[in-house]
C-alpha positions in Angstrom: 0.0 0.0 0.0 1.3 3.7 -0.9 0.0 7.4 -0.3 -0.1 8.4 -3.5 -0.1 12.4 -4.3 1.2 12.5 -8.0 -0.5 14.5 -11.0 -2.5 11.8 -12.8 -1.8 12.5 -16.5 -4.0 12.0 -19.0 -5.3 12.5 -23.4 -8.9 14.2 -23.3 -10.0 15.1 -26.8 -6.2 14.9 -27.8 -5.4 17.2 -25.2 -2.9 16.3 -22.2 -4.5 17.3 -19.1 -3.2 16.7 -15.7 -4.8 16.6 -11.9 -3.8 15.3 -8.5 -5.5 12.2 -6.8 -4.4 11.6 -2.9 -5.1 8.6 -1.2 -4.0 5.3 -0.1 -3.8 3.2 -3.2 -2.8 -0.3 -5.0 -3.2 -2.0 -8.2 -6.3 -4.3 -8.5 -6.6 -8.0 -8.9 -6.4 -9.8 -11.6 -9.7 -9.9 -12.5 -12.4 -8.3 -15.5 -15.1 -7.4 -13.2 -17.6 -7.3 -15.8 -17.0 -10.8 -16.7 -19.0 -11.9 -13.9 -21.4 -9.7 -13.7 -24.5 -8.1 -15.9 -23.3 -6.2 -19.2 -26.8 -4.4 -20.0 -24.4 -3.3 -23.2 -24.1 -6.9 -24.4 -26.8 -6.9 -27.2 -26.0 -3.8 -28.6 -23.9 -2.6 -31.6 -22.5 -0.2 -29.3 -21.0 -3.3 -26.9 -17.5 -2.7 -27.3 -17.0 0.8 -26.9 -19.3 0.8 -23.9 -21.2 4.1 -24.6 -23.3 5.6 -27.2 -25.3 9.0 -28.1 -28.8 8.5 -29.0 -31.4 10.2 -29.3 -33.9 10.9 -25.8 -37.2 11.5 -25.2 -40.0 13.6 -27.6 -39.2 17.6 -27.9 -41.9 18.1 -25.6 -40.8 15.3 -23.2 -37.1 16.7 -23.3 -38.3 19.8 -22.6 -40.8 19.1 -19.6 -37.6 17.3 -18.3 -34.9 19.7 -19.0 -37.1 22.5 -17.3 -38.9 20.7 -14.1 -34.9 19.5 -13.4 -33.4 23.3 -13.2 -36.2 24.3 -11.7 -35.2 21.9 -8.6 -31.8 23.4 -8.9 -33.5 26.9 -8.5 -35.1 25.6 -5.4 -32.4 24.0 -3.9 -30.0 27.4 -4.6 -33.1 29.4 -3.0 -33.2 26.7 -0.3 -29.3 27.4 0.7 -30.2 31.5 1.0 -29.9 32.8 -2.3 -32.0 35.5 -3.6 -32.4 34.4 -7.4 -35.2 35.7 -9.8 -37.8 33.0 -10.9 -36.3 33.3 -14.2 -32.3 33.0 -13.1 -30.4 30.9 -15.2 -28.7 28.1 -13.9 -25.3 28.8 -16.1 -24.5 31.5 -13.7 -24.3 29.3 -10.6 -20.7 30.0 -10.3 -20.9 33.8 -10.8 -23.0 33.5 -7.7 -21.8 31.0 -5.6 -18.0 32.1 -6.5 -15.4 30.0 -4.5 -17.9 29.6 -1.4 -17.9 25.4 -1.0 -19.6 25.6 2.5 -22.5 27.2 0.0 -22.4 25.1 -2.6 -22.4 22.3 -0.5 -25.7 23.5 0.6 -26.8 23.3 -2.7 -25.5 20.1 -3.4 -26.9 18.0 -0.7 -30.2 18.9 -1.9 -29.5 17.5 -5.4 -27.3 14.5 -4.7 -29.7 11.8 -4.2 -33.2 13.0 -5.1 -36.3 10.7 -4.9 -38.0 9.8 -8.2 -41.0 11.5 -7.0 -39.5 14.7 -8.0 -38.8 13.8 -11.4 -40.9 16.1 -14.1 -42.2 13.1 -15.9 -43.1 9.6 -14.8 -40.1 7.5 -14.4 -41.8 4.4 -16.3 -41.2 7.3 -19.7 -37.4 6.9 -19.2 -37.8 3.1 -17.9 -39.6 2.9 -21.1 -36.4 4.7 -22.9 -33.5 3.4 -21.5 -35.1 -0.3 -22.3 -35.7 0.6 -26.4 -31.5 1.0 -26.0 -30.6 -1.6 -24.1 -32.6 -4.0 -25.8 -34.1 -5.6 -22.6 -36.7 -4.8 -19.9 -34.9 -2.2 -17.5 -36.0 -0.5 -14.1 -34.7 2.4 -12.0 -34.8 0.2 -9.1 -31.2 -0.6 -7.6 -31.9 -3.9 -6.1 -28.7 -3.7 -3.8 -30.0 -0.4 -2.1 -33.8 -1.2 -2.4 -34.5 1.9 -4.0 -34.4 4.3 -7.0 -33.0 8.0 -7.3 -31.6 10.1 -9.6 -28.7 12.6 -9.7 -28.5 16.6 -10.4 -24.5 17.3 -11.2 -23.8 20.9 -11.2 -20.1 21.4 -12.1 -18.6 25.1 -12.3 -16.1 26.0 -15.0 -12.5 25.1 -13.8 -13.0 23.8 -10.1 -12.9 20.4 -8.3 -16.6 19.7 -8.9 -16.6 16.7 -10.9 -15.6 13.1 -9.7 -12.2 11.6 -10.3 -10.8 8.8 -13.1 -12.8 5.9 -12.0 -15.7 3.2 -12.5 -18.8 3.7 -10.7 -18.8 -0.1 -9.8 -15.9 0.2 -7.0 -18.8 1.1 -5.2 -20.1 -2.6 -5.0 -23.7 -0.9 -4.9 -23.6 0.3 -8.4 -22.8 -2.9 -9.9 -24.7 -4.7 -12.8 -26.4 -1.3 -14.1 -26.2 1.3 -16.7 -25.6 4.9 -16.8 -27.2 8.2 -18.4 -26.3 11.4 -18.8 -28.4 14.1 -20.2 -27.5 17.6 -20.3 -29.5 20.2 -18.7 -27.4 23.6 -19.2 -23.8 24.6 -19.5 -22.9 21.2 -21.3 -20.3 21.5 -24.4 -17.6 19.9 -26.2 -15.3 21.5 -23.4 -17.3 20.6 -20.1 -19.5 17.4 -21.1 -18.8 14.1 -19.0 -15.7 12.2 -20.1 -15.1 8.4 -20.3 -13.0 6.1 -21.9 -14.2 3.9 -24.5 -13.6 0.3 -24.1 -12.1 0.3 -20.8 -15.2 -1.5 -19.0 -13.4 -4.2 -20.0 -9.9 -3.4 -18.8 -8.5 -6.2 -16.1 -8.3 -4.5 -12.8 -4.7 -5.0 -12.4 -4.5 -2.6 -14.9 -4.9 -0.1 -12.5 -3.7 1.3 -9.5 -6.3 3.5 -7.4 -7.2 4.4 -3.7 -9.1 1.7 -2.0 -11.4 4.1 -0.7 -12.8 7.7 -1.6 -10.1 10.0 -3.3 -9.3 13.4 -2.7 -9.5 14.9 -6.3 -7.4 18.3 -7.0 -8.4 19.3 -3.0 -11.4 17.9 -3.0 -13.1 14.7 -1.0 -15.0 12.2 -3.3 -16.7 9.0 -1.8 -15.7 7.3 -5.3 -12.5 5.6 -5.3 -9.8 7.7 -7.8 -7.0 6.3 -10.7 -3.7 7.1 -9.3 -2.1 5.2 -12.1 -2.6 3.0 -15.2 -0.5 0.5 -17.3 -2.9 1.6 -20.7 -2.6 5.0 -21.8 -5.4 7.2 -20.4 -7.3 8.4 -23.9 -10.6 10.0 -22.9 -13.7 11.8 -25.0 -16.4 13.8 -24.4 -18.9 12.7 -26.4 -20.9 15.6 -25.9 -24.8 14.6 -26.5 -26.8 17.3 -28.0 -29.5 19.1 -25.7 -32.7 16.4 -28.0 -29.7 13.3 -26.8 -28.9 10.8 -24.0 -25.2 9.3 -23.2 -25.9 6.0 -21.8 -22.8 4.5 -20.8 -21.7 1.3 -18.7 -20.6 1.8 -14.8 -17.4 -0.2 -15.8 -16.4 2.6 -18.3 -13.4 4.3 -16.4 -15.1 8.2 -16.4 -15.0 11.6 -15.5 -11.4 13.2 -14.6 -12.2 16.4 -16.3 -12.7 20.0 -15.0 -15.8 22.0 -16.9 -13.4 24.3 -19.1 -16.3 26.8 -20.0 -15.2 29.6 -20.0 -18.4 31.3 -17.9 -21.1 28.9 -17.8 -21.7 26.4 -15.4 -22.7 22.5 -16.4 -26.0 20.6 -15.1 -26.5 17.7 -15.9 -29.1 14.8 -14.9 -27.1 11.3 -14.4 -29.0 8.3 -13.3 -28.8 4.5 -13.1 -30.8 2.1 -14.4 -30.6 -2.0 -14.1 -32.4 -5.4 -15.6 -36.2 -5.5 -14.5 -36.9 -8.4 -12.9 
């Protein structure tokens, strides 16, 4: 076991970027965790690569969604003592929170894990969705927690908001599932999630990360961080367009990349899915 406090350096759109991961760390087994457990990708055409960009919901659908969702964020920034006008938009979130993380923590909490009851359209619509591209029956259930949320990321241009380089399954929790991410506001070429194509199928051995939650450029994450890697660390932002969905597996090494907007703040709505039973 080693404290590891190097700068993890990585390709993003051909670009070298570079951040710092901290934590106690070691290489992983030798083992493909996704060989033993569900691949919702495995019938599609989009198997390999582990991700694609399709297509979402109706116009009006997108829409309802898009605008009940930053309305929530509204609340929850009202909720932590702002004073915003009904109309605020939620790309300024940094202008007004600034450097503040005791606020936006505030904000945060309230949009972490939010029950589906609060979604802005009946989660059987993206059930319904998510299904058409997995090719199978799917539900918003997590079996292993006994219940179903989703996620409201708000991510301000060039600090420590988004997770580290890792797979959402070293959380045993979020195992056997399938990602989305839809963007809300603020999302572009330069600030959209990243991932790595192909690596949900990377050996663990392949990679050397903190066995618990990292510390990302300052910042505490409960997600365990890469701290190294024996394949070269080539990431994209696919970048879905505001009518499209990413959906993407858990065992797809992602995120590691700051919002580089140069003034607009990213929101995005991620949430899991996994098989119906």
């Amino acid at each position: 076991m080693r404290l590891y406090l190097p700068r993890m350096k990585a390709r993003l759109n051909q670009q070298d970027i570079e951040y710092r991961v901290e934590g106690p760390a070691s290489p992983g087994a030798a083992e493909i965790l996704l060989a033993n457990d569900v691949d919702l990708t495995a019938t599609q055409p989009w198997a390999a690569a582990g991700y694609t960009v399709a297509p979402w919901l109706t116009p009006a659908e997108n829409a309802t969604l898009r605008e009940g969702l930053i309305e929530l964020v509204r609340t929850a920034v009202r909720n932590a003592g702002f004073d915003i006008p009904a109309d605020w938009p939620v790309t300024e979130y940094h202008r007004l929170v600034g450097d503040d993380d005791a606020r936006h923590l505030a904000v945060v909490q309230q949009t972490t894990t939010c029950p589906l009851a609060a979604l802005p359209l009946p989660v059987a619509t993206l059930e319904a969705r998510v299904a058409e591209l997995c090719g199978r029956p799917i539900s918003a259930h997590n079996p292993a927690l006994g219940r179903a949320q989703f996620h409201l990321r708000i991510v301000r241009p060039r600090r420590s908001d988004n997770n580290p380089l890792h797979r959402d399954v070293w959380l045993d929790r979020l195992r056997n599932g399938i990602n989305i991410y839809f963007p809300l506001a603020g999302s572009t070429a330069d600030s959209s999630l990243a991932l790595l194509p192909g690596s949900h199928w990377w050996p663990e051995d392949q990679l050397t990360r903190t066995h618990a939650g990292a510390v990302y450029n300052g910042a505490q994450y409960s997600v365990p961080g890469v701290v190294a890697s024996a394949q070269p660390l080539h990431l994209l932002r696919p970048n879905p367009g505001p009518e499209e969905v990413m959906i993407f597996s858990p065992y797809l090494l992602h995120g590691g990349a700051v919002n580089l907007n140069e003034d607009a703040t990213r929101l995005s709505l991620e949430m899991r899915f996994w098989a119906a039973e």
